[in-house]
N, C-alpha and C positions, 0 to 999 in steps of 0.2 A: 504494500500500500504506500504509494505515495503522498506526503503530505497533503498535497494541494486537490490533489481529488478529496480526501478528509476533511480539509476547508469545505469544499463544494459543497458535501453532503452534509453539513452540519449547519450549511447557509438554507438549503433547502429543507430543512425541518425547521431552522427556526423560523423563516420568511412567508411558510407553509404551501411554496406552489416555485414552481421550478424558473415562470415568468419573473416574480418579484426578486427571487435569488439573483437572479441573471440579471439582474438592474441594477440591485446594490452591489453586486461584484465587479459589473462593467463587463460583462460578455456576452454572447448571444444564445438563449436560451437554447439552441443546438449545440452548442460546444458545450453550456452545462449538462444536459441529456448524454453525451456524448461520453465525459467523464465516469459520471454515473453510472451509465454503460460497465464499462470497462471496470470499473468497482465492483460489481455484480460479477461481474463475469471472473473476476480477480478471485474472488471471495465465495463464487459460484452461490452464493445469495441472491435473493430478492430484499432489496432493502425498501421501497417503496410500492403502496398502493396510490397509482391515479384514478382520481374519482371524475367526473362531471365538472365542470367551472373549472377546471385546470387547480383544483385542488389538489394537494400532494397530503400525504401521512405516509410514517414511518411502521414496516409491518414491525412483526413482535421482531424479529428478528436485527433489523434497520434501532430500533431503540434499543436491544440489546448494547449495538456496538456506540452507541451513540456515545455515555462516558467515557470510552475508553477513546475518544475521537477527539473528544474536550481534552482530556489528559494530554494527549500526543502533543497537539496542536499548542497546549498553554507551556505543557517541559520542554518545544522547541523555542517559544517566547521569551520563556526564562534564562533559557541557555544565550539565547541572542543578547538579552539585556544586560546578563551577568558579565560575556564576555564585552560587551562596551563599555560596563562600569570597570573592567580592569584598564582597559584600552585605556580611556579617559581620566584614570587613578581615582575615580571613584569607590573603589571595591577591591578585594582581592589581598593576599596576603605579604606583611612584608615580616621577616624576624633579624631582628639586632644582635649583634654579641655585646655585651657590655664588658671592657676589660679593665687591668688598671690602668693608671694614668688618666681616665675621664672621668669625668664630673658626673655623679650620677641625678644631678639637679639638671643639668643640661640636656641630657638623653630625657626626662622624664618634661620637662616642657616641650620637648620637640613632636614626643610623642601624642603628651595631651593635644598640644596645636594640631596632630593632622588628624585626631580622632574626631575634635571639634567641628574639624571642617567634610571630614570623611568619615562619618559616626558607621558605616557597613566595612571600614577595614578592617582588616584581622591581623591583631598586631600577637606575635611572641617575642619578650625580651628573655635573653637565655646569660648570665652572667658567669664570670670564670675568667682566668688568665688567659692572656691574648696567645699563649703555646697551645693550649688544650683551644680555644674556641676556633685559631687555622685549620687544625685537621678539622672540626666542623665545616668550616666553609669549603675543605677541599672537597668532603662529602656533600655539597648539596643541602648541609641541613639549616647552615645561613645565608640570609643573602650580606648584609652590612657587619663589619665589625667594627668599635669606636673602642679607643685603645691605646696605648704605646708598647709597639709590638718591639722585641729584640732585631734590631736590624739584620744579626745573619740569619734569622731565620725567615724575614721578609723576601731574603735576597733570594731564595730559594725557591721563589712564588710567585707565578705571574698573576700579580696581583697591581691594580691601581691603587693607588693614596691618594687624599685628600687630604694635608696639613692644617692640625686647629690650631695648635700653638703649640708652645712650650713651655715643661715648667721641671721645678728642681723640686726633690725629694727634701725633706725635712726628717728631723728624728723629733720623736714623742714618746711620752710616758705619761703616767697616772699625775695627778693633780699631788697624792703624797710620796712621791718620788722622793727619794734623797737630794735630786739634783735639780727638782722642778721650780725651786726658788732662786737658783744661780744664775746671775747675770752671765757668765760666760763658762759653756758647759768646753772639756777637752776630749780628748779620744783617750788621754790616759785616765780622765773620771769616768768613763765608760765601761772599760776594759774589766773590771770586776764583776758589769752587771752580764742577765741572760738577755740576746737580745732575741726574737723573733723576724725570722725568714721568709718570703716563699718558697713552698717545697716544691712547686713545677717548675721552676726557674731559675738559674743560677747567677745574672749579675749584680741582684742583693749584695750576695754571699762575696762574690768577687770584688764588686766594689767596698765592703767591708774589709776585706785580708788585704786587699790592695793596699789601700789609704792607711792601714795600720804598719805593712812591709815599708810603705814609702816611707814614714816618719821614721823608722827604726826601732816600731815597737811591736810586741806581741799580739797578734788578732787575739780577741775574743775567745775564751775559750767553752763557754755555755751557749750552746744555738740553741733553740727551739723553732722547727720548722712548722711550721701552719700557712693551710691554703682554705683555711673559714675564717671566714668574716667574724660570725656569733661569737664563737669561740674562739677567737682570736682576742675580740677587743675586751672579751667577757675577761681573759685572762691578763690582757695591760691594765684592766680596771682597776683590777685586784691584787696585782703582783709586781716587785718594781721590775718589769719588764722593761726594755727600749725596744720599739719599733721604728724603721725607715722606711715612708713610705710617701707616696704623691701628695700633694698637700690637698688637691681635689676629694682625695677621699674622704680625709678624716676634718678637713677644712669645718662641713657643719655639725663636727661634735666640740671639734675645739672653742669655735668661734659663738658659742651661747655660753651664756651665763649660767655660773654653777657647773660649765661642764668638766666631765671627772677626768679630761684629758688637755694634757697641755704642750706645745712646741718647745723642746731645749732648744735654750740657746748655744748652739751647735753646728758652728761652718762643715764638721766635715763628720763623717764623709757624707755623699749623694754623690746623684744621679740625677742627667737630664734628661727628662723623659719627651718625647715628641708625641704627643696626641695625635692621633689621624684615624680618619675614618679609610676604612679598607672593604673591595671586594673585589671579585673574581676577573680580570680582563677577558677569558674567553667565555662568560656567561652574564651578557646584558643584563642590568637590573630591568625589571619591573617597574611600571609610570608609578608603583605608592611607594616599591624603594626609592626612589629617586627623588621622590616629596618628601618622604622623611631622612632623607641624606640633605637635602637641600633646606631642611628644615632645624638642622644643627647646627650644620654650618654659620644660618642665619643667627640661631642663636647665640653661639661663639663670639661672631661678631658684634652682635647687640651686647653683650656683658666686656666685650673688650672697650667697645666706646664707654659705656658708663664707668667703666669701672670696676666692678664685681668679678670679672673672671680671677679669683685665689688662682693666686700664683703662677699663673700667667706672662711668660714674657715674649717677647720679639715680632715675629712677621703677620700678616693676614692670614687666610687661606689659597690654600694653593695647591693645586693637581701634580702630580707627579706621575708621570708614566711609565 
């Protein structure tokens, strides 16, 4: 069965006579008969009785298929519509990685903005270190990742970038730290405490033993390696831990009042992290990924004009291919 004879035959029940059908379709009631025809014949059915006055009705049989005629005809409508609201980024699905290095304030207005404006898209945000969220996007299971990813492993992926900014790594601790009251914290008042790592990732760790080797002192000799969040801050809350980490992340716990965490005053060591949103070169985003890529962006840029982008420094954004 072809659609458009199922058109035909569902204009000619509702219209009740094969003349009126053939008006409001714009044909000539021989090519409707015609169709008709060949439905019958398709179906080896009788779907109508012609009466006197060019009356039409559907036999028992003609009403049997009638629903399933409505069905056809409406899930080809929906299919059509569905695929222009992708076409058009009204519809359709886009999913984020959230890594570190981004401001998860910034990912979270970008997203409210295109839900506001595209209330039928289907947004997944999936969060994790930008090592573990690549092999996602190598599999197809993201399109956008927003992040500061380790450069050699970017290099290893034909991947486009989009630079948001740049910002440096700060070290933190609990509010009753030993050290949280010290105008100028060193690496050698450090060096007794445990600090906290990520465990997917090694230039933490690296940039720690580095900066301790350069000065001619002993790294650290207490890690604790964590890649939770919960449990992560649950345990600098509580414990005189040191964390290094972006300042995007912990930026809105420090930066309220009463909060249980505070920035040492602490030049070294860190890290410059490069923010950028990433995805696939050989796999076009989607018109809603590309609204909600261009919807960060926008946002980046709007907190660097004012102001508000924590710790934030240097260029605009920029493509990088």
């Amino acid at each position: 069965m072809d659609l458009n004879s199922l058109v035909r035959f569902v204009a000619v029940i509702d219209d009740g006579s094969f003349a009126a059908a053939a008006r409001r379709l714009g044909i000539t009631p021989q090519a409707l008969s015609t169709s008709i025809a060949k439905l019958e014949q398709e179906l080896k059915l009788i779907l109508f009785d012609r009466e006197r006055g060019g009356i039409t009705k559907a036999t028992e049989l003609g009403q049997a298929l009638l629903p399933h005629a409505r069905f056809i005809i409406a899930a080809e409508q929906r299919a059509i519509d569905e695929v222009h609201a992708v076409r058009d980024a009204r519809s359709g699905w886009v999913r984020l990685g959230i890594g570190e290095g981004m401001a998860g304030g910034i990912a979270a207005h970008a997203v409210a903005e295109l839900r506001r404006e595209a209330p039928d898209a289907r947004v997944a945000i999936v969060e994790g270190y930008v090592q573990l969220l690549l092999e996602r996007l190598d599999h197809g299971e993201l399109d956008l990742i927003a992040g500061a990813p380790d450069s050699s492993r970017v290099r290893r992926r034909n991947l486009k970038q989009t630079f948001l900014y740049l910002a440096r790594d700060v070290v933190v601790a609990r509010r009753q730290h030993p050290l949280a009251a010290r105008r100028s914290v060193s690496l050698e008042d450090m060096q007794q405490y445990t600090w906290m790592l990520p465990y997917a990732r090694r230039d933490s760790y690296e940039a720690v033993v580095n900066t301790y080797t350069k000065h001619g002192l002993r790294p650290p000799e207490h890690i604790l390696y964590s890649d939770t969040a919960t449990v992560g801050l649950e345990l600098l809350a509580t414990e005189d831990y040191i964390l290094m980490v972006t300042p995007d992340l912990i930026w809105p716990r420090t930066g309220q009042q009463g909060s249980p965490f505070v920035v040492l005053q602490a030049p070294l060591p860190t890290i410059d992290r490069h923010a950028c949103l990433m995805y696939r070169s050989d796999h076009p985003l989607s018109a809603m990924a590309e609204r909600l890529r261009d919807k960060i962006i926008g946002e980046v840029a709007q907190r660097r004009a004012s102001g508000t982008l924590a710790g934030a420094k240097g260029k605009q954004a920029r493509v990088r291919r």
